[in-house]
N, C-alpha and C positions, 0 to 999 in steps of 0.2 A: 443338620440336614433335614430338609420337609418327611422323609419318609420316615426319619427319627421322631420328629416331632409328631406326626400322627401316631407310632405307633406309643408313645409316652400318652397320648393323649386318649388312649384305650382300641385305637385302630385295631383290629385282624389282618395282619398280611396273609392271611392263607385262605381269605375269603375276597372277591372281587368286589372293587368299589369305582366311586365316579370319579373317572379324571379328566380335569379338563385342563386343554391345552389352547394357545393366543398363538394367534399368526398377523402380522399387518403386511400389506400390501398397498402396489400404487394406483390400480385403475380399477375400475368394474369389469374390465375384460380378463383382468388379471387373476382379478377374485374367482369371477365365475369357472376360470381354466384350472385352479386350486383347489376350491370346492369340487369340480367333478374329480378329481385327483383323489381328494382326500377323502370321498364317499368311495372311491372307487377300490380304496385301500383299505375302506372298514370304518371309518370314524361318521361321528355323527358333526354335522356343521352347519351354522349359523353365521350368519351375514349380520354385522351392523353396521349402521349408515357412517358416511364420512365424519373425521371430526370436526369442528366448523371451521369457515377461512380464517379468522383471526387466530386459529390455533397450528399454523402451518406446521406440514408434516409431508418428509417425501413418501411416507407411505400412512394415510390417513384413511384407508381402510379396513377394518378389522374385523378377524374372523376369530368365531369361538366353536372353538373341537371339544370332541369329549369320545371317551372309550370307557368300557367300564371291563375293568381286569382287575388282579393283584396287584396290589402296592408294591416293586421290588426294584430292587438301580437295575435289572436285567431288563425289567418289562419301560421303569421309563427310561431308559436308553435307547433300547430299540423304536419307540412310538418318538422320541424327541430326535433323531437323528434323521429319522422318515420325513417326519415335518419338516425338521430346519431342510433337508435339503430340497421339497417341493417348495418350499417358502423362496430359497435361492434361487429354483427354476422359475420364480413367476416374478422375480425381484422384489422380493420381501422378506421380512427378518420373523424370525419365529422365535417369541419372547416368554418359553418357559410353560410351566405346567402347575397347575394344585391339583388335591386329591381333597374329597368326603373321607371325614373319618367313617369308616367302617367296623362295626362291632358286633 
């Protein structure tokens, strides 16, 4: 599990670090109504551009989140379930989280 392997890798879980989390989506309206969501719930988010048309995708827009907390399965349960389910509400999939190791 990542939060095993950060904390083998000298992590502090009892010190807050960055994590970021990926969400894709299918339109720019979509995004934009996600993004106020998810600033609006506390995260910080970034917008990148569609992926190109030879790389079709029903959701080829991507959003990159980030919170900075403790490393713990309580804290990213709660931050990945918030997601996936504003991802669900704008039709899009929310594909997971990494963390900085923090020392």
């Amino acid at each position: 599990m990542a939060i095993e392997s950060n904390r083998r890798a000298g992590g502090d879980p009892s010190k807050p670090t960055g994590i970021e989390f990926w969400v894709y989506l299918p339109t720019r309206s979509s995004v934009d109504a996600f993004v106020r969501a998810a600033r609006h719930a506390g995260y910080d988010a970034s917008v990148h551009a569609p992926v190109p048309a030879d790389f079709p995708s029903k959701n080829p827009w991507t959003v990159r989140l980030m919170r900075r907390d403790r490393l713990t399965i309580e804290v990213i349960t709660k931050y990945s379930d918030v997601l996936d389910s504003l991802a669900k509400r704008y039709g899009g999939d929310f594909d997971g989280w990494d963390a900085d190791v923090n020392r």
